[in-house]
SENUKE-550337 format. One record per residue (C-alpha): chain; residue in three letters; z, x, y. Coordinates in nm, 2 decimals, padded with zeros to 4 digits. Layout:
<recs>
+-------+------+--------+--------+--------+
| kelum | tivo |     pz |     px |     py |
+-------+------+--------+--------+--------+
|     A |  ALA |      Z |      X |      Y |
...
+-------+------+--------+--------+--------+
</recs>
This chain:
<recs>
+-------+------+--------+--------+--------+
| kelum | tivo |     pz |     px |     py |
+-------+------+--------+--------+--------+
|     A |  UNK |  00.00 |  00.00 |  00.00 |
|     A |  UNK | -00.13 |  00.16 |  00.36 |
|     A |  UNK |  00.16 |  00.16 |  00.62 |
|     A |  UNK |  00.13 | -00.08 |  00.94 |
|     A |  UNK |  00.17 |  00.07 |  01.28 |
|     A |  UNK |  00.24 | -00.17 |  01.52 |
|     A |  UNK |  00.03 | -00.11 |  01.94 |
|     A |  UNK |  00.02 | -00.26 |  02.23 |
|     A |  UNK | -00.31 | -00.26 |  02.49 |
|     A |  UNK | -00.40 | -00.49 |  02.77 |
|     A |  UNK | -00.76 | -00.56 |  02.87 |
|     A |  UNK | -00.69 | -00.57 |  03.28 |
|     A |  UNK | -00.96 | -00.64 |  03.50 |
|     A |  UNK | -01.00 | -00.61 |  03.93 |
|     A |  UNK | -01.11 | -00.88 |  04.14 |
|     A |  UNK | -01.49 | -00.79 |  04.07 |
|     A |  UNK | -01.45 | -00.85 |  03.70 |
|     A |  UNK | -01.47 | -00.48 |  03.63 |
|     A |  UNK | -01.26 | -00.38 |  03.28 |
|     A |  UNK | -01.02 | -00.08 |  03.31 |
|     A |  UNK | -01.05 |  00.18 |  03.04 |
|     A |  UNK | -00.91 |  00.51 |  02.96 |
|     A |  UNK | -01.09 |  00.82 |  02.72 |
|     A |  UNK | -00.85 |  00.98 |  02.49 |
|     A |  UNK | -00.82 |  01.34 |  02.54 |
|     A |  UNK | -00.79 |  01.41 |  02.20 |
|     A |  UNK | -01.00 |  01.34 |  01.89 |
|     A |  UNK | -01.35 |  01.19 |  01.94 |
|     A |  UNK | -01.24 |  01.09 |  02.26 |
|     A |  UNK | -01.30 |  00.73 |  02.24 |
|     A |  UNK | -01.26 |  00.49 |  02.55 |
|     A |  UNK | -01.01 |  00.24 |  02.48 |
|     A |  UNK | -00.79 | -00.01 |  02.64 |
|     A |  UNK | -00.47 |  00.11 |  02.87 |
|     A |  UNK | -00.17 |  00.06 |  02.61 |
|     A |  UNK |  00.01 |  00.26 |  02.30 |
|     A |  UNK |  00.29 |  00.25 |  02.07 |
|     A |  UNK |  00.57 |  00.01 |  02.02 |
|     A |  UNK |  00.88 |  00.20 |  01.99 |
|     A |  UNK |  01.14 |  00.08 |  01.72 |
|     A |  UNK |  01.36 | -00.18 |  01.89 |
|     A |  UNK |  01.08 | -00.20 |  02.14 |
|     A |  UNK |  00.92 | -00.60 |  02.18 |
|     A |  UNK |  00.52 | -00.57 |  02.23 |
|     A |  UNK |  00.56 | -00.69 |  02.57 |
|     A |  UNK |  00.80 | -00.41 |  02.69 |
|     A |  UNK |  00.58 | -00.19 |  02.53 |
|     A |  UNK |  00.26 | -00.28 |  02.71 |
|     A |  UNK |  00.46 | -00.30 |  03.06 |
|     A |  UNK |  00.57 |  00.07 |  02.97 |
|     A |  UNK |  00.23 |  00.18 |  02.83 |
|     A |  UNK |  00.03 |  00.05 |  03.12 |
|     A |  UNK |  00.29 |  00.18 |  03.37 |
|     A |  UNK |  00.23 |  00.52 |  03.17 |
|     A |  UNK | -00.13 |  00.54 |  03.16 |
|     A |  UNK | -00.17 |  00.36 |  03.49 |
|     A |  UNK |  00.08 |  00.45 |  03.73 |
|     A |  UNK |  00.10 |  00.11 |  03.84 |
|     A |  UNK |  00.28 | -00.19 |  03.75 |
|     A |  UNK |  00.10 | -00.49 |  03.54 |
|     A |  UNK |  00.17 | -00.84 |  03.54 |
|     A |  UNK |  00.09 | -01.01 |  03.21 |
|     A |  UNK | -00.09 | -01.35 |  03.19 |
|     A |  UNK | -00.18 | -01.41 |  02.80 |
|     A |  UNK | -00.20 | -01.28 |  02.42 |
|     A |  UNK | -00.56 | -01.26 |  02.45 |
|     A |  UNK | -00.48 | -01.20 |  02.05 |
|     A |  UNK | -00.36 | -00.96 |  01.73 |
|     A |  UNK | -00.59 | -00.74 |  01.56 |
|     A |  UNK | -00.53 | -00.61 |  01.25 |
|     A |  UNK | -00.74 | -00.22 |  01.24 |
|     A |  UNK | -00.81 | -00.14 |  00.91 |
|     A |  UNK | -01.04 |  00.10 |  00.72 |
|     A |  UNK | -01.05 |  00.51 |  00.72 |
|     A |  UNK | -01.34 |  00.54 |  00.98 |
|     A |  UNK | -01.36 |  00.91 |  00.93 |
|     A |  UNK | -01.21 |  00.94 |  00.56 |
|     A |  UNK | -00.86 |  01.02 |  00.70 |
|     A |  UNK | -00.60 |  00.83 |  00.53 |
|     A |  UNK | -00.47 |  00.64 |  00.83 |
|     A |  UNK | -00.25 |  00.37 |  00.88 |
|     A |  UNK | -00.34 | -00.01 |  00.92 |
|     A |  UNK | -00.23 | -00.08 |  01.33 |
|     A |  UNK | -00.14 | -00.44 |  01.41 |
|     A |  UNK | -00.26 | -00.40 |  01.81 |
|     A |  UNK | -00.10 | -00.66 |  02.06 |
|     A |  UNK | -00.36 | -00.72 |  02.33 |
|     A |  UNK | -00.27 | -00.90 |  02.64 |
|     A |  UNK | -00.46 | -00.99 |  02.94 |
|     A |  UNK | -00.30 | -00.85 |  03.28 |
|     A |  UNK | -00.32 | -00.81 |  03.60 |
|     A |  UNK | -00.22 | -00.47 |  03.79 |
|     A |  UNK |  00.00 | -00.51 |  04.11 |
|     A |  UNK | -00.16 | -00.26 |  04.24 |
|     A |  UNK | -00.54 | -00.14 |  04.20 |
|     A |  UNK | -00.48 |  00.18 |  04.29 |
|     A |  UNK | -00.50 |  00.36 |  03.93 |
|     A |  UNK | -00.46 |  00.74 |  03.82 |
|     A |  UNK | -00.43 |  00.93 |  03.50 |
|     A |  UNK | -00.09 |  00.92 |  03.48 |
|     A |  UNK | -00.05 |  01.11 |  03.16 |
|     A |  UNK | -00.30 |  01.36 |  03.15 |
|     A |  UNK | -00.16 |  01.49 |  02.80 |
|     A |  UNK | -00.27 |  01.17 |  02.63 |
|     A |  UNK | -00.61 |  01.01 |  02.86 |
|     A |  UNK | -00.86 |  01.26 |  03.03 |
|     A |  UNK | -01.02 |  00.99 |  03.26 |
|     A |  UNK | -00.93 |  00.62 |  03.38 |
|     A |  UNK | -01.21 |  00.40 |  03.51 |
|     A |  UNK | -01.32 |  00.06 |  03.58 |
|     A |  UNK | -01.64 | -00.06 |  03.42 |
|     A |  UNK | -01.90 | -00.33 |  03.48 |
|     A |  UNK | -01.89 | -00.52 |  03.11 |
|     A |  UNK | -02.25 | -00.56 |  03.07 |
|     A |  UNK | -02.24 | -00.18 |  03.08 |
|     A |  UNK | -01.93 | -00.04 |  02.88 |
|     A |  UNK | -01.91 |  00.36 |  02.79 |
|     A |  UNK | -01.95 |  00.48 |  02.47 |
|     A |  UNK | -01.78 |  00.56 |  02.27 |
|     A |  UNK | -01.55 |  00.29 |  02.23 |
|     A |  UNK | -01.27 |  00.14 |  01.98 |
|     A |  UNK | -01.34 | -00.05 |  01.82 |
|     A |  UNK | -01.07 | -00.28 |  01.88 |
|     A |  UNK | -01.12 | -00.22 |  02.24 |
|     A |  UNK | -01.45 | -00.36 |  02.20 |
|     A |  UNK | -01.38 | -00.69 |  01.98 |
|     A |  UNK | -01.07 | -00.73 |  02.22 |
|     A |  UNK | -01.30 | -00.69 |  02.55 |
|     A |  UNK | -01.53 | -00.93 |  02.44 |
|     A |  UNK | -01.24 | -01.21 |  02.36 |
|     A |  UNK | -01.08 | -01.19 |  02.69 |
|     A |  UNK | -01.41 | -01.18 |  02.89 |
|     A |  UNK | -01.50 | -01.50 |  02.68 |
|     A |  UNK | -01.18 | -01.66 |  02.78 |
|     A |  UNK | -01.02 | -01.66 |  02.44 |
|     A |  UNK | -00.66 | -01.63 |  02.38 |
|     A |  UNK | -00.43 | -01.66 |  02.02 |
|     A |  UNK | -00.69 | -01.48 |  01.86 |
|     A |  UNK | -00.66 | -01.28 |  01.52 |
|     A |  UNK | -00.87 | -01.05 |  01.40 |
|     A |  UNK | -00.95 | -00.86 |  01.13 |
|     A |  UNK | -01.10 | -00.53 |  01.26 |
|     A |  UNK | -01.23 | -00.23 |  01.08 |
|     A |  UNK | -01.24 |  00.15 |  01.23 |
|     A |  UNK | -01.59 |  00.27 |  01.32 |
|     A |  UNK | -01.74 |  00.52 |  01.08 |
|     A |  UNK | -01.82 |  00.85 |  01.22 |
|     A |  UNK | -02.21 |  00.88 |  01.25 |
|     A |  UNK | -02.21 |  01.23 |  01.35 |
|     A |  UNK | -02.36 |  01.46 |  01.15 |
|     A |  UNK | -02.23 |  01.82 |  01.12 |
|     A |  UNK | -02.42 |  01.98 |  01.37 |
|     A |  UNK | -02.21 |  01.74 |  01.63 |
|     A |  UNK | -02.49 |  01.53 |  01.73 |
|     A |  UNK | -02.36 |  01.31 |  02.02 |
|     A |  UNK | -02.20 |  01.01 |  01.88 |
|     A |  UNK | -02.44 |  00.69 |  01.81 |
|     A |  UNK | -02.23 |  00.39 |  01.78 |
|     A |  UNK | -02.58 |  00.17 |  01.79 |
|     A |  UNK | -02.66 |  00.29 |  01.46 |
|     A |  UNK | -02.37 |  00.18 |  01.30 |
|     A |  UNK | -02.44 | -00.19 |  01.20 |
|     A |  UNK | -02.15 | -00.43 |  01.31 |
|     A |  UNK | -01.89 | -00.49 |  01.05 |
|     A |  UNK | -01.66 | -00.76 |  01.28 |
|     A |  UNK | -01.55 | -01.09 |  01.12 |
|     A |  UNK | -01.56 | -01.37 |  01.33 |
|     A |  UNK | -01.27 | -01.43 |  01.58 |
|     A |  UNK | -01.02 | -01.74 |  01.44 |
|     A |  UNK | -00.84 | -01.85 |  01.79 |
|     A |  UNK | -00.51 | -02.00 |  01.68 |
|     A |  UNK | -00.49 | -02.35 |  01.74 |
+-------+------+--------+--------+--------+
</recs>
């Protein structure tokens, strides 16, 4: 039986409907939504506050679960750990936004969402699509991208990986 890690993100976006992201600094430095661990003891709400605050530097109000999604699946034949990721939907108090911990996220940006960056979670991207569809009480089963790159490091290629997504089930 695989271990489950429990996360926290928020998908937060500024008056012009632009999605805030942050790239990890580590890894195959993914863009992915503001957020992280939930400490033991920890509710997922506290922990996205403190995550967001974190990554952000800036406070964030919460407005919704846009849903749960369950990450599954050993992308890049690591044996990792299924991650039960808490997405909200939130607003920042202030839009005024920084890499606040530089040890963790190399940039922080706002992005049109007909135009995302690449590459992405893929959590990050079912979890985008929800909340810019208005859903909320979603759960999802979601499984971790395969890594297409070859090993001469051609740039990643997400658009040649064929989409493996189930179908959202909004709570009712």
């Amino acid at each position: 039986m695989t271990a489950l890690t429990s996360a926290v993100a928020a998908v937060i976006t500024d008056p012009a409907g632009r999605v805030l992201l942050c790239q990890q600094r580590q890894g195959h430095q993914l863009w992915g939504l503001p957020g992280g661990g939930v400490r033991a003891g920890e509710s997922p709400v506290h922990a996205v506050v403190r995550d967001v605050r974190t990554d952000t530097g800036t406070e964030t109000e919460l407005v919704d679960l846009v849903g749960l999604y369950q990450l599954t699946g050993d992308g890049c034949g690591d044996d990792l750990p299924d991650v039960l990721v808490h997405v909200f939907r939130g607003r920042l108090a202030n839009a005024d936004v920084a890499v606040n911990a530089p040890d963790r996220i190399s940039r922080l940006a706002w992005h049109d969402p007909a135009c995302l960056p690449e590459p992405m979670t893929a959590t990050t991207r079912a979890a985008v699509a929800d909340a810019l569809a208005g859903r909320s009480g979603v759960l999802r089963d979601v499984l971790r991208d395969v890594d297409p790159r070859s090993a001469d490091d051609e740039p990643w290629d997400e658009a040649a990986i064929p989409a493996q997504q189930p179908p959202a089930v909004p709570v009712s």
